[in-house]
TORMARVEX-69727 format. One record per residue (C-alpha): residue number from 0; x, y, z. Coordinates in steps of 0.1 Angstrom, whole numbers. Example, Ala and Ser with C-alpha at 12.3 -4.5 7.8 and 13.67 -1.06 7.14 Angstrom:
REM residues 2
[rec 0, [123, -45, 78]]
[rec 1, [137, -11, 71]]
***
This chain:
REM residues 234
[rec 0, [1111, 360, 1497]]
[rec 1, [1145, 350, 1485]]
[rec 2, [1177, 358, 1507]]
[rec 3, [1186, 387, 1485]]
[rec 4, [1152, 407, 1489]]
[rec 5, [1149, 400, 1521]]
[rec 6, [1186, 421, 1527]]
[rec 7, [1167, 445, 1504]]
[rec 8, [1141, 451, 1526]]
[rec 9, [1160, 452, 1557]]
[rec 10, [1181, 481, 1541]]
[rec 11, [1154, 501, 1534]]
[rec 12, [1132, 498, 1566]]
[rec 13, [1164, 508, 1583]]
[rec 14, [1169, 537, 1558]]
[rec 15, [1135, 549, 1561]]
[rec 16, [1138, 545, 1604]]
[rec 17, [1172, 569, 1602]]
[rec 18, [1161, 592, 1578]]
[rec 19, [1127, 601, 1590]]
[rec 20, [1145, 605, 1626]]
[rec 21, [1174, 624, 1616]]
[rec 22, [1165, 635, 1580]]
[rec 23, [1187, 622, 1543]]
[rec 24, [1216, 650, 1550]]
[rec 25, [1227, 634, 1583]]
[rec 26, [1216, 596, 1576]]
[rec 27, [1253, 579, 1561]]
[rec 28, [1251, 547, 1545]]
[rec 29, [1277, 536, 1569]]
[rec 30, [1247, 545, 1595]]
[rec 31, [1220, 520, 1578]]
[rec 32, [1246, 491, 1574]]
[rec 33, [1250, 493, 1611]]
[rec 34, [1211, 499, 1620]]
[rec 35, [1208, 470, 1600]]
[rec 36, [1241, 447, 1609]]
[rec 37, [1259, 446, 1576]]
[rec 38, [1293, 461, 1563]]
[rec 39, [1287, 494, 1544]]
[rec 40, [1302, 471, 1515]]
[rec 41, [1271, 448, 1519]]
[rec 42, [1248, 477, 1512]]
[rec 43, [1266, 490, 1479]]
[rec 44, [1259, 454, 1464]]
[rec 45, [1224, 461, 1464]]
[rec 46, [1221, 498, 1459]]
[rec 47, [1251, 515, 1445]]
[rec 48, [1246, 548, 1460]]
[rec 49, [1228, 566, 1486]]
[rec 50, [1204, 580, 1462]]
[rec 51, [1195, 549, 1448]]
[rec 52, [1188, 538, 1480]]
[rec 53, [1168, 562, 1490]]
[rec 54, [1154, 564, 1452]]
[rec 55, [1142, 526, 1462]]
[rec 56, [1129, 535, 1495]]
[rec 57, [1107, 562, 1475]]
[rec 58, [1091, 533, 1456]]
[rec 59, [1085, 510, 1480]]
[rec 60, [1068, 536, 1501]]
[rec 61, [1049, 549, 1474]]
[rec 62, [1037, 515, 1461]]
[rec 63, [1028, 503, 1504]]
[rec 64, [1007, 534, 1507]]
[rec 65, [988, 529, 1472]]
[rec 66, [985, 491, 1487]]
[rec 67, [971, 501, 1520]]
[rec 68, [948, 526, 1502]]
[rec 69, [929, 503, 1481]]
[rec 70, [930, 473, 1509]]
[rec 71, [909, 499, 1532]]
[rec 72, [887, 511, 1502]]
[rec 73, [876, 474, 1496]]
[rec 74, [870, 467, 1534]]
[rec 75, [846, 496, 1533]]
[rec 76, [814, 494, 1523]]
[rec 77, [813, 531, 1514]]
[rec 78, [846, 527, 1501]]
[rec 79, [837, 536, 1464]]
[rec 80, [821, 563, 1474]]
[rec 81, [838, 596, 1467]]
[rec 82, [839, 606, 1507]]
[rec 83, [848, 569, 1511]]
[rec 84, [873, 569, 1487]]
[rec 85, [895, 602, 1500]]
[rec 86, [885, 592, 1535]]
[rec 87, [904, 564, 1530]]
[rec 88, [937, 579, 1510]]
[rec 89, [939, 603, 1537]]
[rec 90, [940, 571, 1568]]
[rec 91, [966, 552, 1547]]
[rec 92, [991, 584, 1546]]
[rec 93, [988, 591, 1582]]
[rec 94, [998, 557, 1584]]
[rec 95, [1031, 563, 1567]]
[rec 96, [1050, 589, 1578]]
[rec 97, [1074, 588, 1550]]
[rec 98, [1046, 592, 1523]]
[rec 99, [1035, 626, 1544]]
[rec 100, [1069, 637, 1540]]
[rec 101, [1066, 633, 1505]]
[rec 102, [1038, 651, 1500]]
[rec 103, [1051, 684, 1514]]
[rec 104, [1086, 681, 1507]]
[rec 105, [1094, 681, 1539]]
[rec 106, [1130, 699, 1534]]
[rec 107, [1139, 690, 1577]]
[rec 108, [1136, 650, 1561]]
[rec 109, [1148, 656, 1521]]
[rec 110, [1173, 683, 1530]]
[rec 111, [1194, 689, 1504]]
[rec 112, [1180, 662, 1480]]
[rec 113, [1153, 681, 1472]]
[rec 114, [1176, 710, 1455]]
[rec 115, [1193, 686, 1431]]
[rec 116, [1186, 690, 1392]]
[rec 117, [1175, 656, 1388]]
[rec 118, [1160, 645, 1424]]
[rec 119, [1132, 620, 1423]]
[rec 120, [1106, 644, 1420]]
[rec 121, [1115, 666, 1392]]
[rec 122, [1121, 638, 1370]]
[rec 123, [1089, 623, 1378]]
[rec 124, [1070, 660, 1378]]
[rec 125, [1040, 651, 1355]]
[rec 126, [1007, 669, 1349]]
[rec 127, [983, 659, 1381]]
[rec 128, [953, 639, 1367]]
[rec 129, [931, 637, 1398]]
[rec 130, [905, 660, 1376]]
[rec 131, [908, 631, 1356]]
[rec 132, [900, 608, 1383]]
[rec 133, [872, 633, 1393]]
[rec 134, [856, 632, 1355]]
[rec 135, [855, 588, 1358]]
[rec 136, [841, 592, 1391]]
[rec 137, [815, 616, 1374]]
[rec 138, [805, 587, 1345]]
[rec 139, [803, 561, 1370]]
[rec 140, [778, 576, 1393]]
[rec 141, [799, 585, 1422]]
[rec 142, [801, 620, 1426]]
[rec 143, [777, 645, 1414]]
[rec 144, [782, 655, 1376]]
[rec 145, [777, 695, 1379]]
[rec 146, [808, 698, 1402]]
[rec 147, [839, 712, 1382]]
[rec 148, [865, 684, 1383]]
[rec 149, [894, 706, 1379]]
[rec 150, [880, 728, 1408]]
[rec 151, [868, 699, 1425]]
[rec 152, [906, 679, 1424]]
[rec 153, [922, 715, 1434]]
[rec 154, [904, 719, 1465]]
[rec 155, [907, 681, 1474]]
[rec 156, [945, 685, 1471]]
[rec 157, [946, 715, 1495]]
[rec 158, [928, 692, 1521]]
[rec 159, [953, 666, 1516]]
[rec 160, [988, 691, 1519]]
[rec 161, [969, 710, 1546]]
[rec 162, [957, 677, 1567]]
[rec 163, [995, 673, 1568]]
[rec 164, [1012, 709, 1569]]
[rec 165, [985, 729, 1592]]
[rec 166, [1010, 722, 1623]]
[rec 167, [1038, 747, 1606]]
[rec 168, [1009, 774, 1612]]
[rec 169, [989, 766, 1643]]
[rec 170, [1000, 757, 1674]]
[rec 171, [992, 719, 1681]]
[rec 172, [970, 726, 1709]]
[rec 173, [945, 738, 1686]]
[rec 174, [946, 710, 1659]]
[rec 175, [920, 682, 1668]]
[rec 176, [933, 644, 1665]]
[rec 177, [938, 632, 1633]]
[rec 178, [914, 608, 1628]]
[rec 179, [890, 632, 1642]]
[rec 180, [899, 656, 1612]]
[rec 181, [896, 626, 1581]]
[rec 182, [860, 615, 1601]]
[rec 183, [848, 653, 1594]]
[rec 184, [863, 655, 1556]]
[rec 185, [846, 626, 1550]]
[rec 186, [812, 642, 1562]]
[rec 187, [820, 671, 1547]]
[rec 188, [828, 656, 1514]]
[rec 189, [800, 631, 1512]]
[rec 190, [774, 661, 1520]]
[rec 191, [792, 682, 1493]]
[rec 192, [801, 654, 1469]]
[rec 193, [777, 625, 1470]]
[rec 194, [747, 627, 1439]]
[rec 195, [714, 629, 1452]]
[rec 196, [703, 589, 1461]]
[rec 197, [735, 581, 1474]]
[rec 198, [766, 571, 1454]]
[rec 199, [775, 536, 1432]]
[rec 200, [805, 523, 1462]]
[rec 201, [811, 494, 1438]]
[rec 202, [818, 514, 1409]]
[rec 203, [844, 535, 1422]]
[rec 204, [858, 507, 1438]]
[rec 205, [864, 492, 1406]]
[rec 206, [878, 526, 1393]]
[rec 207, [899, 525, 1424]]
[rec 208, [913, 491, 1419]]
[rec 209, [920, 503, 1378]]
[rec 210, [941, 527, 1396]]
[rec 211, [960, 514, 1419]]
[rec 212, [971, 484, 1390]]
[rec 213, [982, 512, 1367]]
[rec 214, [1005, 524, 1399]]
[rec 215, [1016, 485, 1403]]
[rec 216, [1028, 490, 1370]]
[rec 217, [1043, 524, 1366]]
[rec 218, [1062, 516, 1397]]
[rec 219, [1084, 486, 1388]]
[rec 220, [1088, 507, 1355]]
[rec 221, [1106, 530, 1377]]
[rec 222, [1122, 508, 1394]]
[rec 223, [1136, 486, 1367]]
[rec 224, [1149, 520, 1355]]
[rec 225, [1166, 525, 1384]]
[rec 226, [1181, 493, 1382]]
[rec 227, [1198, 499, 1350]]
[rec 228, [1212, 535, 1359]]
[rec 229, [1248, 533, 1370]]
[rec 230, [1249, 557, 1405]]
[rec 231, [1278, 569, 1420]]
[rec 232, [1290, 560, 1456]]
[rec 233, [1277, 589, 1486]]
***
């Protein structure tokens, strides 16, 4: 990793330590060039603005979750398997706090980001596909074909924004550990998913892995995007 990158990646883990702690209205850039021992100078020479810091950190987070995802897919021999497959999404985003935030918008940690014309997430608003995903995982043997996929994707994305919002409306005493929780959608969804004989693992791991490449690439798309858009000083 060259010198520069290196800085890169100190900024943002410092960026993503402050603002998950005290949330992007309160975090300062001044803040992260101290967390990470640089002059507030030093950080506009790789980002020029708070937003397109935290644009980065966005990215990167996005990209180490998608990472993590398809690392624990291919370590599992079920992995392919539709209950393997969201078993596993759902373990790599409680494993990254900021990707949780991101999925429910968390307005304590976005603040007032989030109400900004052109935020990060209503430029990138696109049509969700997962019924899409559903359908390949249909053709390639994986998950039963007379399931509705836009039905199917619906109900699998309220699992995934409830796994991670249910403490706003029940007390914690009453929610069960988390990895408790993913080890029972995963029975639930293999019971409710899984075609008759079992599932084809190394199909949908290949599907997976398609996946995942096309995020590789859509990613430094945005990024190199990024790069090129001139961002003023915060």
């Amino acid at each position: 990793m060259t010198n520069s990158l290196n800085k890169q990646k100190q900024i943002l883990d410092a960026a993503a330590e402050l603002i998950i702690r005290h949330g992007y209205d309160k975090t300062t850039v001044s803040d992260i060039a101290r967390k990470t021992g640089i002059s507030k100078g030093a950080v506009y020479l790789h980002f020029q603005s708070k937003d397109q810091l935290f644009e980065a950190l966005l990215l990167r987070e996005m990209s180490k979750q998608a990472d993590l995802w398809l690392r624990l897919v291919e370590c599992d021999p079920q992995g392919g398997t539709m209950a393997g497959v969201y078993k596993n999404m759902l373990l790599a985003l409680n494993e990254h706090p900021f990707m949780e935030a991101m999925l429910r918008q968390d307005t304590h940690i976005f603040g007032n980001y989030l109400r900004r014309p052109d935020n990060f997430f209503r430029r990138n608003k696109t049509r969700s596909t997962r019924h899409e995903f559903i359908e390949l995982m249909q053709s390639a043997g994986t998950i039963r074909s007379d399931l509705d996929p836009k039905v199917t994707a619906h109900i699998m994305n309220m699992l995934s924004y409830g796994l991670v919002s249910m403490n706003q409306i029940v007390h914690e005493s009453d929610i069960p550990p988390t990895r408790d929780i993913i080890e029972g959608i995963a029975v639930i969804m293999d019971r409710a998913l899984t075609p008759e004989g079992g599932g084809n693992s190394e199909a949908g791991k290949a599907i997976i892995r398609r996946m995942v490449e096309a995020g590789r690439v859509r990613f430094e798309a945005l990024r190199t995007a990024d790069r090129g858009t001139k961002g003023k000083r915060k």
